[in-house]
C-alpha positions in Angstrom: 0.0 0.0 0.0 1.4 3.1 -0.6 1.1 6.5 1.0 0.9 9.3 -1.5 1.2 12.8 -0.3 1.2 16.1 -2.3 4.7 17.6 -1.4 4.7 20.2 -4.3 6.8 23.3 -3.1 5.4 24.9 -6.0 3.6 28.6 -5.4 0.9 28.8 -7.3 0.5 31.1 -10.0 -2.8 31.7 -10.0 -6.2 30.9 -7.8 -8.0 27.8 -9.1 -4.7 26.3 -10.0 -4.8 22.4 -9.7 -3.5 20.8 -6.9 -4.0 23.5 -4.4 -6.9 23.9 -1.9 -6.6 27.5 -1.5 -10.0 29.6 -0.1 -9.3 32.8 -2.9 -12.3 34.9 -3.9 -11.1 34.9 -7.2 -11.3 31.3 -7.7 -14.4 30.3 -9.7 -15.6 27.6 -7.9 -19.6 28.2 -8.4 -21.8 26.8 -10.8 -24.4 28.8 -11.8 -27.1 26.4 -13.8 -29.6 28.4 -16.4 -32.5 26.2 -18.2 -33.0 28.2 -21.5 -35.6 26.8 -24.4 -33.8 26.1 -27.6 -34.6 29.4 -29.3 -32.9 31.6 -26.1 -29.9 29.0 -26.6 -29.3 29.7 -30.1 -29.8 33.8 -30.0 -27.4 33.6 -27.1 -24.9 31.6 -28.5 -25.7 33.8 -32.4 -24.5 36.7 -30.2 -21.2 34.8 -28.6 -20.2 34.1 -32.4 -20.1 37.8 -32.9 -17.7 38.7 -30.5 -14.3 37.6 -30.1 -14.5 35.8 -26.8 -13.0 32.3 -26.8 -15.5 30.8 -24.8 -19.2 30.8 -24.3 -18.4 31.1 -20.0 -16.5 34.1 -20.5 -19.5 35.7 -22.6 -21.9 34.7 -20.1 -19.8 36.2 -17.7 -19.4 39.6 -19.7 -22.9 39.8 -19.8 -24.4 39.1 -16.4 -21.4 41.4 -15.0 -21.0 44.8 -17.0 -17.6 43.6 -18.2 -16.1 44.1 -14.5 -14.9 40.2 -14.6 -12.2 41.0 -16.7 -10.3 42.6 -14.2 -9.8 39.1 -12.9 -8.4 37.8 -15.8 -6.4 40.9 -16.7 -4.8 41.0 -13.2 -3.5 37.3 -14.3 -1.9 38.3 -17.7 -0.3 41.2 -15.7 1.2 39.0 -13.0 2.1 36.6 -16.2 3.9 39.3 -18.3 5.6 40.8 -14.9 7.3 37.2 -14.7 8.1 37.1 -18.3 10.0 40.3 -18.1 11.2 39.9 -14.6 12.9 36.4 -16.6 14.0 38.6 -19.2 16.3 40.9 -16.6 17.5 37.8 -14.7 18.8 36.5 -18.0 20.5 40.4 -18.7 22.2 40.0 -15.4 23.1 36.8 -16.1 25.2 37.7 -18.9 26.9 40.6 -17.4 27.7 38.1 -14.2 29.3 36.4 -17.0 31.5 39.9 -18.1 32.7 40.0 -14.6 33.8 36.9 -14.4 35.3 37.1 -17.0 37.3 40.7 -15.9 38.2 38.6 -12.2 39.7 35.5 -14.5 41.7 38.4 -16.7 43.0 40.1 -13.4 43.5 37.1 -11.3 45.1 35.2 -14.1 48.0 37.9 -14.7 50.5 39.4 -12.2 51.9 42.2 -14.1 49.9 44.3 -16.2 50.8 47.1 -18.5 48.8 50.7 -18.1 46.9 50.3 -21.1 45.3 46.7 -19.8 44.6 48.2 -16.4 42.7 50.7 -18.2 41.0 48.5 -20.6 39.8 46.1 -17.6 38.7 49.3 -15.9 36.9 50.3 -18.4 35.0 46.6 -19.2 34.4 47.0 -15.2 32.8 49.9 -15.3 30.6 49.4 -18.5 29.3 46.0 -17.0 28.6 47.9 -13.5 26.7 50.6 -15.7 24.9 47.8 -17.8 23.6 46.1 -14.2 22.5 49.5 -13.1 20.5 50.2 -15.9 18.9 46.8 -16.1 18.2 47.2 -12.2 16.6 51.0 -12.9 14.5 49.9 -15.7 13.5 46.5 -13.9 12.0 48.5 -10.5 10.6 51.4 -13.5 8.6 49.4 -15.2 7.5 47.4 -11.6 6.2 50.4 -10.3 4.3 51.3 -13.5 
């Protein structure tokens, strides 16, 4: 017999996520169940087709609620692109990491260095320190948009 557990260390990225029992308003756990006669069916779904949402739910949900759902789903795709571009920084600092490195291998490697050198690896120093500056500037900008 075995003893399964859920161990997932995993934060959820949204409400209603599987594999979380989580008590968030925003989680649409209600059913709401509406008998309509064939002809109300078909106008409703006649005026679906003419919009451009994906599902026949979200319509419904358009409908009954002036629209004000969608500041549900948009608070999602905001939280969705602030990761994408959060990845997109981490992967900029990343490379600069990599310059310096690079610089403390250079300067660890040699013992006697000509003034022109020191000045080059100066100067690769302080344009990688600029370059993680900026990205850190226009990371917390755009955050606090």
């Amino acid at each position: 017999m075995s003893n399964i557990k859920n161990v997932s260390s995993e934060i959820k990225l949204h409400p209603g996520q599987a594999g979380s029992d989580d008590d968030s308003r925003l989680k649409r756990t209600k059913v709401l169940e509406v008998n309509l006669s064939p002809f109300e069916y078909d106008n409703l779904k006649d005026k679906w087709r003419e919009t451009n949402f994906n599902s026949m739910a979200k319509f419904a949900r358009y409908k009954l609620f002036g629209g004000t759902e969608h500041r549900i789903d948009l608070h999602f795709e905001q939280k969705r692109d602030d990761r994408i571009l959060a990845a997109q920084y981490l992967s900029e600092l990343n490379r600069q990491g990599k310059n310096l490195n690079q610089i403390a291998k250079q300067l660890n490697l040699k013992t006697d260095f000509t003034k022109q050198e020191v000045q080059l690896a100066l100067k690769d120093l302080n344009k990688a320190l600029k370059s993680i500056e900026e990205i850190k500037e226009e990371f917390f900008n755009h955050k606090n948009k």
